[in-house]
BAKE-638903 format. One record per residue (C-alpha): z, y, x; residue in three letters. Coordinates in steps of 0.2 Angstrom, whole numbers, padded with zeros to 4 digits, always signed. Example, Ala and Ser with C-alpha at 12.3 -4.5 7.8 and 13.67 -1.06 7.14 Angstrom:
2
+0039-0022+0062ALA;+0036-0005+0068SER;
//
This chain:
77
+0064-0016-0005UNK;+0051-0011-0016UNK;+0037-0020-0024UNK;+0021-0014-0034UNK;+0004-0021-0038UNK;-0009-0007-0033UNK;-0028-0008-0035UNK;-0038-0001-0020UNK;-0056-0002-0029UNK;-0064+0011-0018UNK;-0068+0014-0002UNK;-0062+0033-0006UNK;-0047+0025-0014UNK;-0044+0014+0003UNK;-0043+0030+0014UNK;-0032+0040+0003UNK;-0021+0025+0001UNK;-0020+0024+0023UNK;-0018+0042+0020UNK;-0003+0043+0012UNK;+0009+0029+0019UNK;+0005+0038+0037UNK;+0017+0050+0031UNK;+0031+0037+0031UNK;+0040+0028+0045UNK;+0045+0012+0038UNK;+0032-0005+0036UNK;+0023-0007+0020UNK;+0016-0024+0019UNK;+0000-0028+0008UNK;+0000-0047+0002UNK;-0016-0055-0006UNK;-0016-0072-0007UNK;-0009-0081+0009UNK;-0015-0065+0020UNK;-0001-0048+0025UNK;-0009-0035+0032UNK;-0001-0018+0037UNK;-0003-0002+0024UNK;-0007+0010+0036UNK;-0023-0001+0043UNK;-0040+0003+0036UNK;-0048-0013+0042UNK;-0033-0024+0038UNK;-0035-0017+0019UNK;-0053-0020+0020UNK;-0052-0038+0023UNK;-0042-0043+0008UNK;-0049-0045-0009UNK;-0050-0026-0015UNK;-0056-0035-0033UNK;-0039-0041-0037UNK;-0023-0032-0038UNK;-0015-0032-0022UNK;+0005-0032-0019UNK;+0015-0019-0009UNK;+0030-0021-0001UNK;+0039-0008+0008UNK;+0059-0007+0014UNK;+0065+0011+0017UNK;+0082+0021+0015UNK;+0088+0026-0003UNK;+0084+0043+0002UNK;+0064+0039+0006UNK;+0061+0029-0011UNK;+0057+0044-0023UNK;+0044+0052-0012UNK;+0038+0034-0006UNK;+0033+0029-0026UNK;+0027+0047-0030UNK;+0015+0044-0016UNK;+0012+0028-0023UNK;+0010+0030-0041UNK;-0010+0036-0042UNK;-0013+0016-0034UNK;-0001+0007-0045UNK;-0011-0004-0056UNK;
//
């Protein structure tokens, strides 16, 4: 499992974010507070509280990890 804070304070930032975990197959979880929402949803995201850093938590194959936080690193906060 991995686990990053990432900052989402755009709504340009939002939709490259949704972007990007489309091209994976495996659940990311973004945790704000008491509230999950699912990584790949545009209206989840926009319902948490994009002025704070959010944490990301994905489980994926060992093989998945390096292109997973490549794709990641631009939101990492």
């Amino acid at each position: 499992m991995i686990e990053k804070n990432i900052q989402l304070p755009t709504v340009e930032a939002v939709k490259e974010f949704v972007n990007a975990m489309c091209a994976f197959d495996f659940p990311v979880d973004l945790r704000s507070g008491r509230y999950c929402v699912n990584g790949r949803s545009i209206m989840g995201i926009f319902s948490l509280d994009l002025n704070q850093p959010i944490k990301l938590e994905a489980t994926m194959a060992d093989d998945q990890q390096e292109a997973f936080l490549k794709a990641v690193e631009p939101f990492c906060a």
